[in-house]
C-alpha positions in Angstrom: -73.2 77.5 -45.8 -71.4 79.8 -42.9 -71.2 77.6 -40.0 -72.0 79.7 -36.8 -69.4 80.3 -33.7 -70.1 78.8 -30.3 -69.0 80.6 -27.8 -67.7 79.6 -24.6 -69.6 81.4 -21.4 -66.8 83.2 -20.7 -66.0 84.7 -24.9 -69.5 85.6 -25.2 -69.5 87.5 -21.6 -66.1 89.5 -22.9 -67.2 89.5 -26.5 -70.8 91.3 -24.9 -68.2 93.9 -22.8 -66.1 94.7 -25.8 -69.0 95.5 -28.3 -70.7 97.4 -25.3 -67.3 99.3 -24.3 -66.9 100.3 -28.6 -70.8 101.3 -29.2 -70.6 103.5 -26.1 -67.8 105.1 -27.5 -66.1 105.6 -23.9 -62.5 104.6 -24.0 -61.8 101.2 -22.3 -60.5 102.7 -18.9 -63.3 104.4 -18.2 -65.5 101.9 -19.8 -64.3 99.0 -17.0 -63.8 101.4 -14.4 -67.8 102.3 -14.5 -68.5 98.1 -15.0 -66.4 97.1 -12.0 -63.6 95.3 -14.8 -60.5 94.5 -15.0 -58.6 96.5 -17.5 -56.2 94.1 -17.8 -58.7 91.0 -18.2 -60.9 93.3 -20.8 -57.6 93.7 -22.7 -56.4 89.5 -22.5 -59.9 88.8 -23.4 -59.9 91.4 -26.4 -57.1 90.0 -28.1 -57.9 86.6 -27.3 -60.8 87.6 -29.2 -59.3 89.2 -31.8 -57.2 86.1 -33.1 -60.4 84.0 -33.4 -61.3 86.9 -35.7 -64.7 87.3 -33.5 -63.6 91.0 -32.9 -61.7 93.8 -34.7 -58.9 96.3 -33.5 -60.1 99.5 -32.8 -59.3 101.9 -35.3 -59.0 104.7 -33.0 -55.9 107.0 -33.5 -53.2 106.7 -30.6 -53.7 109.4 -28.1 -50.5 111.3 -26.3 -50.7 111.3 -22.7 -49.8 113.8 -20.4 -46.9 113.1 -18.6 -44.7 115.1 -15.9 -41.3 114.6 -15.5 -39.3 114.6 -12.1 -35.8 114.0 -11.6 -35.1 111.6 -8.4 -32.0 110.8 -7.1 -30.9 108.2 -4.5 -27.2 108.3 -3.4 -24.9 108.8 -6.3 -27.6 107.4 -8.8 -30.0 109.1 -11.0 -34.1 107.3 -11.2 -36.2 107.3 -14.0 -39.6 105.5 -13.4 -42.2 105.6 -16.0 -45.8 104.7 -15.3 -47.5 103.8 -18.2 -51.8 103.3 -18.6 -51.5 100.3 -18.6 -50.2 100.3 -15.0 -46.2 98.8 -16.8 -43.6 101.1 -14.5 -40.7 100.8 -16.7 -38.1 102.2 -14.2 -34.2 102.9 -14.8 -31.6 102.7 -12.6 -28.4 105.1 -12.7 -27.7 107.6 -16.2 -29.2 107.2 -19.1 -29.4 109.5 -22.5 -31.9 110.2 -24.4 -31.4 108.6 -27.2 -31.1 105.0 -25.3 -34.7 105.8 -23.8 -36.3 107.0 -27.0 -34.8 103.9 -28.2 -35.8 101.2 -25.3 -39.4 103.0 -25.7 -39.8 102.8 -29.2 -40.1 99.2 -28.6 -43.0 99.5 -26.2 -45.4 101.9 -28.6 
C-alpha cells in the first residue's frame, strides 16, 4: 500500500508553481517574474522540495550567459565584480590571474 504525502499549505502552493513553471516550459526567471515570485523563494522551495523527493531536477542543459567584461579601477587597485542570475556579485578586490578566477569560479558552477 503507497501511503499518500500531506502537504503543508505552503509545499503544495510551491509544489503547484514548480510543476506550472516546468509544463510551461518558460525558464524560472521569467516564469516568477510574470507570477509576481520570488526567484529566490521558487528556488529554496524547489530544492526543499526536491529532498522530500516530491519534485525532480530539471534536466535542462546548462545555458552560457552573455557577459561583458569591463576593467575598473579605483586608486592603485584593479575591480572585478561579477553579477551572476542569481543576483550573487562575486567581486574582487586588487590583481588577480586568471587561472585563480577560473579556479574560485569552478567552485560556483
Amino acid at each position: 500500500m503507497v501511503e499518500e504525502m500531506i502537504l503543508s499549505e505552503g509545499e503544495q502552493y510551491w509544489y503547484d508553481h514548480i510543476q506550472a513553471c516546468e509544463t510551461s516550459g518558460k525558464n524560472i526567471s521569467v516564469y516568477t517574474q510574470e507570477n509576481n515570485l520570488k526567484k529566490w523563494k521558487f528556488h529554496s522551495w524547489k530544492n526543499r522540495l526536491i529532498k522530500k523527493g516530491l519534485v525532480f531536477r530539471s534536466r535542462r542543459k546548462h545555458r552560457f550567459k552573455k557577459v561583458s567584461i569591463a576593467k575598473g579601477i579605483s586608486g592603485d587597485r584593479e575591480n572585478i565584480k561579477i553579477h551572476f542570475p542569481s543576483g550573487i556579485v562575486l567581486e574582487c578586490n586588487g590583481v588577480i590571474s586568471e587561472k585563480q578566477l577560473i579556479s574560485f569560479l569552478s567552485h560556483w558552477v
